[in-house]
LOKEMI-992773 format. One record per residue (C-alpha): residue in one letter; x, y, z. Coordinates in steps of 0.25 Angstrom, whole numbers, plus 5000, padded with zeros to 4 digits. Layout:
<type:A; px:X; py:Y; pz:Z>
...
END
This chain:
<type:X; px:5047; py:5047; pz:5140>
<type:X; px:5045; py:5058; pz:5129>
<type:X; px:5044; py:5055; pz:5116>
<type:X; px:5048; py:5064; pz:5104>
<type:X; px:5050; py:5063; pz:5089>
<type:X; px:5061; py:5066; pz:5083>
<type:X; px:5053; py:5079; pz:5078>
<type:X; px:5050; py:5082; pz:5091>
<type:X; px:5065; py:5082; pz:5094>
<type:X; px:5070; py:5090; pz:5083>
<type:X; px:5059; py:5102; pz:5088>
<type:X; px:5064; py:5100; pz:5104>
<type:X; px:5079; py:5100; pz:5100>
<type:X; px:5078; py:5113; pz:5093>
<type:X; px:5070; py:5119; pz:5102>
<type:X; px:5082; py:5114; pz:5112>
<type:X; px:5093; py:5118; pz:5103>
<type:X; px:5088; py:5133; pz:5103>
<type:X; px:5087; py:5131; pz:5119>
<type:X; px:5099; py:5125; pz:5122>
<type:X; px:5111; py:5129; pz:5111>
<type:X; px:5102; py:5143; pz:5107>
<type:X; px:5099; py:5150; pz:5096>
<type:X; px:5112; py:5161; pz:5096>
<type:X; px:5125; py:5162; pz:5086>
<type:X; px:5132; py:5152; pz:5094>
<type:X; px:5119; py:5143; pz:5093>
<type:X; px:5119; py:5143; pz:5077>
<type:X; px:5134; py:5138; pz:5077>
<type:X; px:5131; py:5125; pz:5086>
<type:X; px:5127; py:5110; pz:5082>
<type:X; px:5124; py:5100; pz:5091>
<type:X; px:5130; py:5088; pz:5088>
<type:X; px:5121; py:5079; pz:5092>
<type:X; px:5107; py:5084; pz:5097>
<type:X; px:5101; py:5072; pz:5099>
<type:X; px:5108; py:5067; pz:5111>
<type:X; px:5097; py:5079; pz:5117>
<type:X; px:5084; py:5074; pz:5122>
<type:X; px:5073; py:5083; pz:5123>
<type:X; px:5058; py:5084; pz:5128>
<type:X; px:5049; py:5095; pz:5125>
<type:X; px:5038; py:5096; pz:5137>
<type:X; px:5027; py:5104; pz:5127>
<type:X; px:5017; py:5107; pz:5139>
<type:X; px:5029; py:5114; pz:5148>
<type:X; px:5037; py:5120; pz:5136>
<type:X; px:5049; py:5114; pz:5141>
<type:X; px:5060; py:5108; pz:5133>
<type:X; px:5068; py:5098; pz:5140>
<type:X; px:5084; py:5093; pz:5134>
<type:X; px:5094; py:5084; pz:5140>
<type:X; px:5105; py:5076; pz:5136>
<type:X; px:5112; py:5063; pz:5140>
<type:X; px:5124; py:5066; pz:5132>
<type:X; px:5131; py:5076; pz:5127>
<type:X; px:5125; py:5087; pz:5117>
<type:X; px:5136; py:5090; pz:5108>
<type:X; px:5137; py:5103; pz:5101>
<type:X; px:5147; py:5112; pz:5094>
<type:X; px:5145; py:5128; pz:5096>
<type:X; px:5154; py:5131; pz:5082>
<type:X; px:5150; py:5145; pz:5088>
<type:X; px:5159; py:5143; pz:5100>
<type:X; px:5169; py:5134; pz:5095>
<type:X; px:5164; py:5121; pz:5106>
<type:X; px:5158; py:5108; pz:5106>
<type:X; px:5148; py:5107; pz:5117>
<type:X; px:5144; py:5095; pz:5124>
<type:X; px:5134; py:5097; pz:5132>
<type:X; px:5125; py:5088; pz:5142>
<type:X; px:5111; py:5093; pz:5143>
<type:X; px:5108; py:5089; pz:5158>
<type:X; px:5094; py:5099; pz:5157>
<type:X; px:5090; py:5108; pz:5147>
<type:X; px:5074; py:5115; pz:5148>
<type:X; px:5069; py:5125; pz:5138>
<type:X; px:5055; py:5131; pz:5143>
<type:X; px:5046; py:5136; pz:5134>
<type:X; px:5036; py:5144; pz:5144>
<type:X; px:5049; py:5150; pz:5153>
<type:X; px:5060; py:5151; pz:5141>
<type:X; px:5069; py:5146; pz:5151>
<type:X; px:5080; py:5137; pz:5144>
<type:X; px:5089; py:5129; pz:5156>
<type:X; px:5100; py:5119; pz:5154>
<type:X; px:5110; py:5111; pz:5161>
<type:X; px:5120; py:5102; pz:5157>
<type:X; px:5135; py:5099; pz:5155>
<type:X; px:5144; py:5105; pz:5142>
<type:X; px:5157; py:5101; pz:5138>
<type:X; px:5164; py:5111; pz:5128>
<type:X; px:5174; py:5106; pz:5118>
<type:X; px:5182; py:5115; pz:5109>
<type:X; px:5178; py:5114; pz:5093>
<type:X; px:5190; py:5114; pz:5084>
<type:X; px:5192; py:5126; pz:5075>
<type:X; px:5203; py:5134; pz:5068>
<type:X; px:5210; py:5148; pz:5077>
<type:X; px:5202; py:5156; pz:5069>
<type:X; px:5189; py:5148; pz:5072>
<type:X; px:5193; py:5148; pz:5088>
<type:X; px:5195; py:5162; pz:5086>
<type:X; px:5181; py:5165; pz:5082>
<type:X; px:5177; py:5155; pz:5094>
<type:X; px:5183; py:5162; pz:5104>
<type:X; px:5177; py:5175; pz:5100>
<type:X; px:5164; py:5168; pz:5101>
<type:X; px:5164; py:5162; pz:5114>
<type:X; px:5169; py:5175; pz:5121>
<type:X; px:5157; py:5183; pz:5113>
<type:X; px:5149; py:5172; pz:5119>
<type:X; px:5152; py:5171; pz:5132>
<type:X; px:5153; py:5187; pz:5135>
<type:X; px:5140; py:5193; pz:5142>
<type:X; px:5137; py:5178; pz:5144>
<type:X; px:5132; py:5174; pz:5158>
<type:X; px:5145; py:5167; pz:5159>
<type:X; px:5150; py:5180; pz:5159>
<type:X; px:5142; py:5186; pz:5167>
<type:X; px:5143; py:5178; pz:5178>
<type:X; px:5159; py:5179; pz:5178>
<type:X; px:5160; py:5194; pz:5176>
<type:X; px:5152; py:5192; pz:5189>
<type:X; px:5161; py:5185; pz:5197>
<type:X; px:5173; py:5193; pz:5192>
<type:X; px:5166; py:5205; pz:5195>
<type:X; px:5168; py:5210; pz:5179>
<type:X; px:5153; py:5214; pz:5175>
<type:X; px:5155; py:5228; pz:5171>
<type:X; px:5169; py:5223; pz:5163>
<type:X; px:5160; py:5212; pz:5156>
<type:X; px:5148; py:5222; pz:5154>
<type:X; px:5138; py:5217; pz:5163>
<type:X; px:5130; py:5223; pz:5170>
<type:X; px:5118; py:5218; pz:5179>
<type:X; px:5105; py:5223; pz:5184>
<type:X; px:5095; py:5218; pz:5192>
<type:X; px:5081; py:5215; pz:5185>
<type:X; px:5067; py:5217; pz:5192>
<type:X; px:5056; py:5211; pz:5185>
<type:X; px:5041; py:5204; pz:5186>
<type:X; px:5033; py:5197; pz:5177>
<type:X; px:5025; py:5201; pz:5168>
<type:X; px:5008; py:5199; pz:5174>
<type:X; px:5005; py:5202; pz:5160>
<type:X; px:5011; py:5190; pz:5154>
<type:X; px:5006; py:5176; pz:5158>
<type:X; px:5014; py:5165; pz:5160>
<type:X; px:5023; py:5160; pz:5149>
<type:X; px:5015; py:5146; pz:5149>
<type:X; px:5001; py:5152; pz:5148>
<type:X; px:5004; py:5160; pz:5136>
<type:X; px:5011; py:5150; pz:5129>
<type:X; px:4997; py:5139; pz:5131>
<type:X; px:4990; py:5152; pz:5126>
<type:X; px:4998; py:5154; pz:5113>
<type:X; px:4995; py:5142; pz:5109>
<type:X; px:4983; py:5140; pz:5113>
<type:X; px:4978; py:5154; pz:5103>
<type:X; px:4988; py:5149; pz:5092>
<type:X; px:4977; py:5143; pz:5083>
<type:X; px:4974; py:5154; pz:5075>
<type:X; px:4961; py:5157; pz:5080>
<type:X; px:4964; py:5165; pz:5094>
<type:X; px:4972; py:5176; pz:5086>
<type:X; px:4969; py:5185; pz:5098>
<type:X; px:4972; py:5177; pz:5108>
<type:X; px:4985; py:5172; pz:5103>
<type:X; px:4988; py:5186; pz:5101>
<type:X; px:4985; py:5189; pz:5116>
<type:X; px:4995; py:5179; pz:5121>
<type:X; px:5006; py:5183; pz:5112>
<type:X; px:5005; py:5195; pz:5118>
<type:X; px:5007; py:5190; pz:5132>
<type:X; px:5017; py:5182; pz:5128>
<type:X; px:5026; py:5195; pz:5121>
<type:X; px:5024; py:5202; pz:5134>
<type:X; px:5035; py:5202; pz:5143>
<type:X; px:5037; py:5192; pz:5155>
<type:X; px:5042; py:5203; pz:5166>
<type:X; px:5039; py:5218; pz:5169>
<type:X; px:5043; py:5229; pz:5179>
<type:X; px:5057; py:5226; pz:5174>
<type:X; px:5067; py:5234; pz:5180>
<type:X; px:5082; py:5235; pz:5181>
<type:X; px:5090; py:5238; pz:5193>
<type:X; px:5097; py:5252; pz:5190>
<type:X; px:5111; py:5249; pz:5197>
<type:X; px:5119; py:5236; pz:5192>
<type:X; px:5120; py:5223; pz:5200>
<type:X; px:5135; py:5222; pz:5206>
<type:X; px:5140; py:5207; pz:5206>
<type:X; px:5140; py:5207; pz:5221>
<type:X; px:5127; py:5208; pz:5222>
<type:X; px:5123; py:5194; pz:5213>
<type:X; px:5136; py:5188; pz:5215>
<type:X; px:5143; py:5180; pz:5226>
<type:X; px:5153; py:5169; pz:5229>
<type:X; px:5152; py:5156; pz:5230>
<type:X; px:5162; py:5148; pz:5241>
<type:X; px:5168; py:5142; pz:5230>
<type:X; px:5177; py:5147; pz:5222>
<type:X; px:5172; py:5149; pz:5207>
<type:X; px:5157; py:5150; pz:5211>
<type:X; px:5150; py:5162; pz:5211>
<type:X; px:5135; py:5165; pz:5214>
<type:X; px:5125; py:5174; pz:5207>
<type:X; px:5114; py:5178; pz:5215>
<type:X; px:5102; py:5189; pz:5213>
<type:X; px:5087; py:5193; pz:5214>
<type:X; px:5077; py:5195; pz:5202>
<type:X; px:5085; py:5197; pz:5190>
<type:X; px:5099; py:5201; pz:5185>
<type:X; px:5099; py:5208; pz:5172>
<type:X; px:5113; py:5206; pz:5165>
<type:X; px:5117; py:5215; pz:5154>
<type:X; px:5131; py:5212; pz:5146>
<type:X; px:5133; py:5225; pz:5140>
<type:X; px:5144; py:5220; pz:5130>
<type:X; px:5134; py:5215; pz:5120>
<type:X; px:5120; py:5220; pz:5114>
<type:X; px:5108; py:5209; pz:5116>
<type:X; px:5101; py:5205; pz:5101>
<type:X; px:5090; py:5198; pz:5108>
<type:X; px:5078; py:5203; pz:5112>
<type:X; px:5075; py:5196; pz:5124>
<type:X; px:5057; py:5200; pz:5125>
<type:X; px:5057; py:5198; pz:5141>
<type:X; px:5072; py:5205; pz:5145>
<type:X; px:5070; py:5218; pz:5150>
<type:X; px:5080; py:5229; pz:5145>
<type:X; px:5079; py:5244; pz:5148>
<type:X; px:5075; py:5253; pz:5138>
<type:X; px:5089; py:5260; pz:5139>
<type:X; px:5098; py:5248; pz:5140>
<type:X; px:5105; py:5244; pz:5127>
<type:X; px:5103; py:5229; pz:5122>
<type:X; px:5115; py:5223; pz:5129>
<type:X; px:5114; py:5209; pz:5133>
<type:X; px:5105; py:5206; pz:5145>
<type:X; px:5103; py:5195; pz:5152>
<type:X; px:5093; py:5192; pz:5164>
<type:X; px:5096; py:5183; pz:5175>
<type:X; px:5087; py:5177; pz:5185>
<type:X; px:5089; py:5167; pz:5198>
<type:X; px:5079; py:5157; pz:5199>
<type:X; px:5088; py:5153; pz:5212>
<type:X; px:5097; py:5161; pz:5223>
<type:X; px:5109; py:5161; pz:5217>
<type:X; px:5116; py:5153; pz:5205>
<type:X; px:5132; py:5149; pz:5205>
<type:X; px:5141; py:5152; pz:5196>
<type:X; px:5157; py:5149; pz:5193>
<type:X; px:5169; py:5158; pz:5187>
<type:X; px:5167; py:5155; pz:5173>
<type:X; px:5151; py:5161; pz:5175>
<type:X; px:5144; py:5146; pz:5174>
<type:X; px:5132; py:5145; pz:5182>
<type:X; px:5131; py:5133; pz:5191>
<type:X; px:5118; py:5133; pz:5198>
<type:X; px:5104; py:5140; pz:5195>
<type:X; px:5107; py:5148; pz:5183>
<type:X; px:5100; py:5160; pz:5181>
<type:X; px:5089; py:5162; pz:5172>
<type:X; px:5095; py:5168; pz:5160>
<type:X; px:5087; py:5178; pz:5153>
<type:X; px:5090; py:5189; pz:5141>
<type:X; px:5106; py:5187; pz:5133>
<type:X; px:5109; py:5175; pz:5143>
<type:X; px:5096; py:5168; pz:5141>
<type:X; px:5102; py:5166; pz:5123>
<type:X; px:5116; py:5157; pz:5128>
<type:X; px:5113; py:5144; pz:5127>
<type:X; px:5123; py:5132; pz:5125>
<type:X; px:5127; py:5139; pz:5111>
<type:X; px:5133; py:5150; pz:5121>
<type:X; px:5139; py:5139; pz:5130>
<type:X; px:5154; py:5141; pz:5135>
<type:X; px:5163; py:5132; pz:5142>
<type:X; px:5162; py:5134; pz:5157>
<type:X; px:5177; py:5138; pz:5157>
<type:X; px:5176; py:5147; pz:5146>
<type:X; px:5183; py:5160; pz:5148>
<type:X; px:5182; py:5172; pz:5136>
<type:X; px:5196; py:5174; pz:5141>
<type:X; px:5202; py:5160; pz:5139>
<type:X; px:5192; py:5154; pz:5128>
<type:X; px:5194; py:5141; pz:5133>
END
């Protein structure tokens, strides 16, 4: 049993909302219709913030033109790792709106969903990265011995934050400014799809399969964001960029670019789409169902 105040909640749920809906354009023009149906626990020693829900979250993304139901089955934000994960159930519902309102809608949701994973993943299968501006290397890296773990320098931050360790605080802020990895490299020639990409024997499923890391580059659109632990050559502009990594041999996919099993890890432009970004599994730029 947790107990919380009502205080307590209102901290966590914003915490959650920044997590789960994010902190983007789309993000500002959503409202969650009833938050409270969200039940969350904040584990202060792990750093981990936990959500679920046993009902529907109800939220209208005014940016996208739907209502989103959504049923948290999982959803874990941690604090040391950075490393935001959710599963869960959504039901998408058109919200009402005048043609020229639509019209600004549609334009929306295609801006939104190209250079997403989701369309990634199906200029993969369809063998369409250079027409969709992709193009993807393969990224060698190690971590960083000068940096310590992510825990460690979090307990000494707070341990020198009294105002009288000034140089000691100081120290650690340093380490933790420096960067996770080094010896970062990219692979000179691009990867070709059949050399990550395979069939499934059933129809519609397609697998994604690599070693270390895949560095995807959307060259259709410049990235805003500075992203501290994404490495970028010096002579590459700030297209989006977006590191991929498989924590398991493969992961499954389907012909409208959903994930099934074992999502990568999500790093760079990727890592900023959260619900707020969120398309119906048949959505299509094409069809704007």
């Amino acid at each position: 049993v947790v107990i919380t105040t009502n205080a307590d909640w209102k901290k966590n749920y914003e915490a959650f909302r920044k997590a789960f809906i994010g902190t983007s354009e789309n993000a500002k023009s959503c409202v969650v219709m009833n938050p409270h149906v969200v039940s969350i626990v904040n584990h202060g020693r792990t750093h981990i913030l936990e959500a679920w829900s046993n009902d529907f979250l109800v939220m209208e993304n005014r940016a996208l033109g739907y209502r989103v139901k959504f049923l948290i089955d999982t959803f874990s934000n941690n604090g040391i790792t950075d490393i935001i994960s959710w599963q869960g159930k959504a039901v998408f519902e058109e919200l009402p709106g005048s043609v020229e309102q639509k019209k600004v809608w549609k334009l929306k949701r295609q801006e939104t969903y190209y250079g997403s994973s989701r369309d990634f993943y199906h200029a993969l299968y369809t063998d369409k990265l250079n027409e969709e501006g992709f193009i993807i290397k393969r990224l060698h890296r190690e971590l960083n011995p000068e940096r310590p773990q992510e825990g460690l320098i979090m307990q000494k931050l707070r341990q020198f934050n009294d105002g009288r360790h000034r140089d000691s605080l100081n120290y650690w802020i340093g380490k933790q400014n420096l960067s996770k990895y080094y010896h970062e490299s990219l692979s000179p020639m691009p990867v070709q799809p059949y050399q990550i990409f395979s069939k499934t024997d059933k129809p519609g499923l397609f697998i994604i399969s690599f070693n270390e890391c895949l560095y995807v580059i959307y060259t259709k659109r410049r990235e805003e964001t500075d992203f501290k632990d994404l490495y970028r050559p010096l002579d590459m502009p700030n297209y989006e960029t977006s590191v991929l990594t498989l924590f398991e041999p493969y992961a499954v996919f389907d012909m409208n670019g959903v994930v099934f099993n074992c999502a990568p890890l999500n790093e760079g432009t990727w890592s900023k789409a959260k619900l707020a970004e969120l398309l119906p599994y048949d959505y299509s730029p094409d069809q704007d169902k």
